[in-house]
N, C-alpha and C positions, 0 to 999 in steps of 0.2 A: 451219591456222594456229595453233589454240591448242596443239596441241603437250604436253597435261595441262595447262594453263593456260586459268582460267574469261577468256570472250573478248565485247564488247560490240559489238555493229553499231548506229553513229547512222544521224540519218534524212538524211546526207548520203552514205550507202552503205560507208564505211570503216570497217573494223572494226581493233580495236582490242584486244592484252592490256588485261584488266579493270584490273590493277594498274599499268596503266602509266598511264590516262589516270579515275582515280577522283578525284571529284570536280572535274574540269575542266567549263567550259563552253561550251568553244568547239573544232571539232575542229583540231588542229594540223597539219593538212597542207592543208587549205580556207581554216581558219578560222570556219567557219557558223557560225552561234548555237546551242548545243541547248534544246531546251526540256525534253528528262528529260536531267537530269544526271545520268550515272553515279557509282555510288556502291556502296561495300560495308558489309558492318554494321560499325558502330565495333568494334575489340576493346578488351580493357582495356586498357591501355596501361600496362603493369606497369613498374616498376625491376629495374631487373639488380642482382641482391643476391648475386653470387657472388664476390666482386674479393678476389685472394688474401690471406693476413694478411697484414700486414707482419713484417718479422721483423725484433727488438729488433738497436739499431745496438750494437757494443758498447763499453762504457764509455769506452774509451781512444779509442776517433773522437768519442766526446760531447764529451772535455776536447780534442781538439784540432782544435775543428770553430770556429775564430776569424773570423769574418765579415770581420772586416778585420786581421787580424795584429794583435790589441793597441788598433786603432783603434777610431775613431766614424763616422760624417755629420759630415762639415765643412760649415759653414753661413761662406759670405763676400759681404761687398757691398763695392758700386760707388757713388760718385756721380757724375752727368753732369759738374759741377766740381767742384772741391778749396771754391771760397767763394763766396758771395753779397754783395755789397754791404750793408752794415746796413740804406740806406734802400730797399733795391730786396725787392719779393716775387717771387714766379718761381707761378707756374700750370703744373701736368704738369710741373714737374722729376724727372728721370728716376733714379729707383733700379735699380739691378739686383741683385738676390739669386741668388746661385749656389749649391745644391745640387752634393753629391756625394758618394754612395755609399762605403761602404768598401772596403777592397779585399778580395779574397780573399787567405787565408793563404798560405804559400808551401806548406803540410799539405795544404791540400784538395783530396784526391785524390776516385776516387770516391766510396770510404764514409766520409771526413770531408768534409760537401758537403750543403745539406739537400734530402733525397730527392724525388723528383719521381712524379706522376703524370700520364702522359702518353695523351691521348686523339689518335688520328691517324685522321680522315674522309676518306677516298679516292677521287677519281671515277674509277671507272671503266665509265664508258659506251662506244658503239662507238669515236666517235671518240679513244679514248684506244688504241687497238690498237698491235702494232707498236710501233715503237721508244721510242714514249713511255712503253710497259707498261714495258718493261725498262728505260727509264732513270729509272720510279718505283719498281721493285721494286729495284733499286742504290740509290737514293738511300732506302729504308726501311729494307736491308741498314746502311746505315752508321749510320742514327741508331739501329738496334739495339745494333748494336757498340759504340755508345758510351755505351750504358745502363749506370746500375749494379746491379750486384746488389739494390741498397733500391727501387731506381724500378720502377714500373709503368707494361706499358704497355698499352691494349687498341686492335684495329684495329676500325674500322666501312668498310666499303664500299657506294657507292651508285650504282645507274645509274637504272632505272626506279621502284626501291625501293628498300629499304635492309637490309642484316643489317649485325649484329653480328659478328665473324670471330672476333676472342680476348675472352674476359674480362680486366676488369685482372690481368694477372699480372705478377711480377717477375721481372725480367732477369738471374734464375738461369742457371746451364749449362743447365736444363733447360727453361728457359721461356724462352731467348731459343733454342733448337735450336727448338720448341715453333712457337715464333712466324715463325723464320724459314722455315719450311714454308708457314705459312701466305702467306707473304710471295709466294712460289715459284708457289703454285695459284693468285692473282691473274688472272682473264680479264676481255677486255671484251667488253661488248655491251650494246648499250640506250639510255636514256635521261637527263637528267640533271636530278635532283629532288634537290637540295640540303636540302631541307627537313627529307624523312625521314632523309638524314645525320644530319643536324643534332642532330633526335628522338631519333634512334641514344644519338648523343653524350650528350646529356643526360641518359639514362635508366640510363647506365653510369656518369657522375658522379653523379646525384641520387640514385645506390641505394646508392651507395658503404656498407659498414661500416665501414671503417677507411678515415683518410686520412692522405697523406704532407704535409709540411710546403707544396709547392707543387706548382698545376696548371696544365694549361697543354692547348688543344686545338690542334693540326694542319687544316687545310680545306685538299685542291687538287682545282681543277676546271680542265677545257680548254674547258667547254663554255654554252651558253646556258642558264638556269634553265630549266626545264620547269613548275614550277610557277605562276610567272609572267609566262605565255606567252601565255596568253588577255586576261589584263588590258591587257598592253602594248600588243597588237593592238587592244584595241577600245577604247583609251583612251590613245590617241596623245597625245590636249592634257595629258592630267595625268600628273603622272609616279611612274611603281612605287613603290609602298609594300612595299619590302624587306624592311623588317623583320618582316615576317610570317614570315621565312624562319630567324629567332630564336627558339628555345624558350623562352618566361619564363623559366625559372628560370637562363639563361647572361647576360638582359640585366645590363649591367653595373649593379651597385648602390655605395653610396658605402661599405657596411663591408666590401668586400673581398672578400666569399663568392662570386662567380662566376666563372668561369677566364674568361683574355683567350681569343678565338679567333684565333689568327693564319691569317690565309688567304693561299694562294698561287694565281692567277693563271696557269693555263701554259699559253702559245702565245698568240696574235693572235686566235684566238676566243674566250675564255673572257669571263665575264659579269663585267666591273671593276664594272661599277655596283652589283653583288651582293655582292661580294668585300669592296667598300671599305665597305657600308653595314653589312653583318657585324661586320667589324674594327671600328668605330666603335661599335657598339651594345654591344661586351662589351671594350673596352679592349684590344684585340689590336691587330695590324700587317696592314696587306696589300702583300704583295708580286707587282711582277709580274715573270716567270719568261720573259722575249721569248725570252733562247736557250735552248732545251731541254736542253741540254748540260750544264747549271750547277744543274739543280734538288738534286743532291745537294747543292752550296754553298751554295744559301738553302735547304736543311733546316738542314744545318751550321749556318750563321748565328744561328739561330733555337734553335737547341737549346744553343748556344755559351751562349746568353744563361738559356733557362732551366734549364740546368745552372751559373749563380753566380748565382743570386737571392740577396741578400744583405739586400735590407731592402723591407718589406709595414709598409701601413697608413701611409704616410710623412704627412707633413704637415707646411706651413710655417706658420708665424703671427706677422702683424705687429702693433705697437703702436706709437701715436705718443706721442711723449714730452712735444715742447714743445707749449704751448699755442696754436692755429690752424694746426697742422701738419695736413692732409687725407691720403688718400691716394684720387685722385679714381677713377684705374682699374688694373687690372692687366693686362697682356698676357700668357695662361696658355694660350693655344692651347686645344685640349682638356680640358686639367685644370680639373676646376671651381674658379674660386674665388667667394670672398665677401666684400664691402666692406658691412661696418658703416653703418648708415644715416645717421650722424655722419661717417662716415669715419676715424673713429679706430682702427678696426681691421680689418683684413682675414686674410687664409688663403684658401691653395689645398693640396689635395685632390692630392697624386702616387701616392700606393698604390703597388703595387710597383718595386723599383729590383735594376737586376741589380748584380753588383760594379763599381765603377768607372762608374760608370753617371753622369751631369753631367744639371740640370736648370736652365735660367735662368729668371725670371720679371723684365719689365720694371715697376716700379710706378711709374705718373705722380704724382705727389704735388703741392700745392699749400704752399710756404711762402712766410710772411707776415716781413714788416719786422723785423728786428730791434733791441731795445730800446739804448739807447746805450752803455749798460755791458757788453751782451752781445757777446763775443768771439767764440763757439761758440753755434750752433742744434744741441740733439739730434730729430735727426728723429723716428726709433724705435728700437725695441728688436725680432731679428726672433730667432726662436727655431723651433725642429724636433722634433717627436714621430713614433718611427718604433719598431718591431718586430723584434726581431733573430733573423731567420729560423732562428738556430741554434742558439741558448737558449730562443726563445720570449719571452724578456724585453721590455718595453717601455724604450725608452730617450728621454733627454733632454737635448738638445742647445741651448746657448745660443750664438748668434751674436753677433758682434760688434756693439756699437752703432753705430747710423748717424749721423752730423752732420756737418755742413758750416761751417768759418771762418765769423767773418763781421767783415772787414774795413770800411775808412771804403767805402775806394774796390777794387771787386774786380779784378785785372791779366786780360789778357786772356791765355785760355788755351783751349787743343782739351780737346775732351770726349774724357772717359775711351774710352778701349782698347776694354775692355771693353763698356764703355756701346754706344758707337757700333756695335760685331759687331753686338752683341744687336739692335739699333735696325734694325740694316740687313736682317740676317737674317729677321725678323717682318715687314718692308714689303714681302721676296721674297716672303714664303709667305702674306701676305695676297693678294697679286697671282696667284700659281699658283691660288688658289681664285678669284679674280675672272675671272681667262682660262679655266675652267674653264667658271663661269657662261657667259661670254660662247660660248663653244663650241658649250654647249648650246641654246643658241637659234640657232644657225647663223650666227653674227657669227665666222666662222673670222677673218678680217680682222682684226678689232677686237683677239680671243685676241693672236693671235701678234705685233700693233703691242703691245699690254700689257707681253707679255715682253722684248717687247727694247729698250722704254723705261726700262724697271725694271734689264735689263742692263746699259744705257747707263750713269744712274745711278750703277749701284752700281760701276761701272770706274774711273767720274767721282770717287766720291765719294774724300778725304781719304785714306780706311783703303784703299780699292782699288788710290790711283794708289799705293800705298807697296809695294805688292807682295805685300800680305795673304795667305797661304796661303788660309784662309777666305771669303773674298772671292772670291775668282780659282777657286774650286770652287765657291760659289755662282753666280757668274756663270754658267761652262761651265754648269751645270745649267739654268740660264734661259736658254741660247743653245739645249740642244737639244730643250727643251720647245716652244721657239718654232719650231723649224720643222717640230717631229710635231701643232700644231693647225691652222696657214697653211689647210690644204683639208678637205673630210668626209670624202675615200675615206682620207688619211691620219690623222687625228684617228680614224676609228671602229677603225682597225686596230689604231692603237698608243700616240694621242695621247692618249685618255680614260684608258686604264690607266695611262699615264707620270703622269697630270697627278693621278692619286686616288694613285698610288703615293706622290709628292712633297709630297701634300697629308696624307698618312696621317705620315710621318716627320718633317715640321715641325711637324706639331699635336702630336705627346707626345716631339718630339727622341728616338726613338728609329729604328734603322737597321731598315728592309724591305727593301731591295732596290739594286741597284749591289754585287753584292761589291766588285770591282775598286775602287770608289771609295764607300766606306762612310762618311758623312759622321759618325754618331752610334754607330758599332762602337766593341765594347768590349775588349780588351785576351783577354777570353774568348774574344767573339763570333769574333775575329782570328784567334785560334789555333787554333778546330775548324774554320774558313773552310780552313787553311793544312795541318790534317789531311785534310779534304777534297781538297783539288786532289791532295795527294801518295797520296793511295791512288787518288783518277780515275788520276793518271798511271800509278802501277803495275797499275791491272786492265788499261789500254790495252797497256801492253807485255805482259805475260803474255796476250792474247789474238792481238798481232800475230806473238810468235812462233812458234806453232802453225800460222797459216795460212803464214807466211816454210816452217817445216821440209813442209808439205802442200805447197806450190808447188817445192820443192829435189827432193821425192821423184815430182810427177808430172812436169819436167821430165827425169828420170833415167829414169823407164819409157818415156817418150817416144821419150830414143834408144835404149835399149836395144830399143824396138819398130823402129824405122830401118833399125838395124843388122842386126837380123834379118832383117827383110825385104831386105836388100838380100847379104846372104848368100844367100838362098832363089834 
């Protein structure tokens, strides 16, 4: 069995590669307890200090490396209405703050563009065999091709263990030929220990000499963690502490220095509750990948995005102006923010934004009465500090002030457009985490009456019956989350990944997964999506024609053999 491979036998008679089951304690095919847990000597657990130089961009893509053609971060607001009554106060009157990104230049190609370091963790355990190999070695094939020269990229693969495959190197003729070999000798077999990926990962970023302006890691798995295997089983009432499965130094921190990890999800087995608890710990996305067919398009997706990083270290900040103005809460999903203990001031926490990129944040605010003379209440002042990935520069953006009329008698009026999306949108994606809860305790029932009360709703509401593009893609999204939780055999297959998938891309508005229907895609993301399908379509054809002229030429020997014989 061991094969040169050192090999353990527990005292439940299964033996076992050493490295496949070290420090586990419990055996995975039983389940038994062990009482010696296997184990190897720790090694040192060194940094990869070999990650190619970078090589100097040169002067003339420096000057026309324009994050947004000329532009900035537009900063705009919303109020829920145009005016308040003088004598009336309002408690949680609804601001909305829009963030958005610059655009990329119409220049930025690949070496006017700020250069990327890209780390890609690959399962490839048994269950990854076959057709799934090849349709992750095509789908690693294209996000080579679309490196550039300055980006780096290094591969980690992991089944039972983990190696290193390339060094960060850049996406030279020579190092992407280099690399795409490497791509090629890809096998499966084994196990799927996410962890020491993971390890992998970190120790090729954390050794780093030189770095490029933005980083960004890769994770796909088809398969169940292995390293929290044992836990699960013998610890059914409480639930996996995931995050063990995060190297410190990738957990996401608030000045920016750790890369997001985006993970991808492929196939109906893969471990969502891994994936998404990953994603969430280091400000990445998780996507889940149901048709197999499409994983080149959520690479595409994802590399769309972090090829126009456009603006790192973003930050919003509010001030209130008039006196007994609050701001009692903020609705930020994910993104951290902070309310002043007064409430006089608040800030939320966005950190990176790809070009074109849109952030809303809802602020409830509390205003008070108006004085007699007073015509106009200035609520605040909201303002933006962000990093301009292309200079390096920090920049400073001042928003429009906020205020609202304030008439004898206020006329009656619908709340803002804008307001109202936002409003509706946040009570969906609160509710997708609620049906999620609910799932998890086996209230499938409860789950999917959630969703389609929330769908009702929102058809119902105002902005839906009008025929709301957004609205009417929200919904469909809550019609068919509702019917993948309804039961356990359908919820564990597809509904828990759909529901963290939905739950990952409303909490930081950005798009994981849906090519077809990409609610938070950016204008980038769109167009390596649309490079993608058109090279799928042309490797399809140039594979179909080969077997068309093989099947033309064995039908011709066929009769030429007929004929023969019937000569004979």
């Amino acid at each position: 069995m061991g094969r040169g491979h050192a090999t353990f036998t527990a005292e439940c008679s299964h033996s076992f590669h050493l490295r496949c089951v070290h420090h586990q304690t419990a055996c995975p095919l039983c389940f038994t307890p062990w009482r010696d847990v296997p184990g190897v000597a720790p090694a040192r657990d060194l940094l990869f200090r070999d990650d190619e130089p970078l090589e100097p961009q040169p002067a003339a893509a420096a000057t026309e490396t324009t994050t947004a053609g000329g532009g900035v971060m537009s900063i705009t607001t919303h109020c829920e209405y145009p005016a308040i009554a003088k004598d009336a106060s309002r408690d949680g009157f609804a601001v909305l703050v829009h963030a958005k990104a610059p655009a990329l230049a119409p220049a930025a190609a690949k070496a006017a563009r700020a250069p990327l370091d890209l780390v890609m963790v690959l399962d490839v355990s048994g269950s990854m065999g076959g057709r799934k190999l090849a349709l992750l070695k095509q789908a690693v094939g294209f996000v080579v091709d679309k490196l550039g020269p300055h980006d780096r990229l290094s591969l980690e693969s992991f089944s039972c263990d983990a190696r290193r495959l390339t060094r960060l190197t850049r996406m030279s003729d020579a190092g992407r030929a280099s690399t795409e070999r490497t791509v090629e000798s890809l096998a499966a077999g084994g196990g799927t220990n996410i962890k020491e990926g993971l390890r992998e990962a970190a120790k090729v970023i954390d050794g780093r000499r030189y770095r490029n302006a933005v980083t960004g890691v890769i994770l796909l798995s088809d398969g169940q963690d292995n390293y929290t295997l044992s836990s699960r089983f013998y610890n059914q009432d409480v639930a996996t502490d995931y995050s063990v499965l995060v190297p410190p130094s990738l957990i996401r921190t608030g000045d920016g220095s750790s890369p997001p990890i985006h993970t991808f999800g492929f196939g109906t087995d893969h471990d969502s509750a891994a994936m998404h608890t990953i994603a969430e710990a280091t400000g990445g996305t998780f996507a889940f990948i149901e048709n197999e067919a499409v994983i080149q398009d959520s690479f595409a997706q994802c590399i769309g995005g972090l090829l126009s990083v456009a603006a790192q270290e973003a930050r919003v900040a509010v001030e209130c102006v008039c006196p007994g103005v609050r701001v009692r809460s903020i609705k930020s999903g994910r993104y951290k923010s902070r309310v002043d203990a007064n409430g006089r001031a608040a800030a939320v926490e966005i950190g990176e934004l790809y070009a074109d990129e849109e952030r809303r944040f809802l602020l409830l605010v509390d205003v008070p009465t108006a004085g007699a003379t007073d015509d106009v209440t200035s609520l605040m002042k909201v303002s933006c500090t962000y990093r301009d990935v292309a200079t390096g520069q920090s920049v400073d953006v001042a928003g429009e002030d906020v205020a609202v009329k304030r008439p004898v008698e206020a006329p009656e009026a619908e709340p803002d457009v804008e307001v109202e999306r936002e409003r509706l949108r946040v009570q969906a994606a609160e509710d997708i985490a609620a049906a999620r809860a609910a799932a998890e305790r086996g209230e499938h029932a409860e789950a999917s009456e959630m969703l389609s009360r929330r769908r009702m709703a929102l058809r119902q509401s105002p902005l839906g019956a009008s025929g709301d593009a957004g609205c009417a893609e929200l919904a469909a999204e809550l019609g068919e989350l509702s019917e993948r939780v309804g039961d356990r055999r359908e919820y564990d297959l597809s509904g828990r990944a759909s529901l963290l998938c939905g739950m990952s891309a409303h909490s930081q508005q950005r798009t994981s997964v849906k090519v077809g229907r990409a609610r938070y895609a950016t204008p980038a993301m769109r167009k390596m999506v649309d490079l993608s399908v058109k090279t799928r379509e042309q490797q399809q054809q140039q594979h179909r024609r080969p077997r068309g002229r093989r099947c033309r030429r064995r039908r011709h020997l066929r009769r030429r053999r007929r004929l023969s014989l019937r000569t004979w």
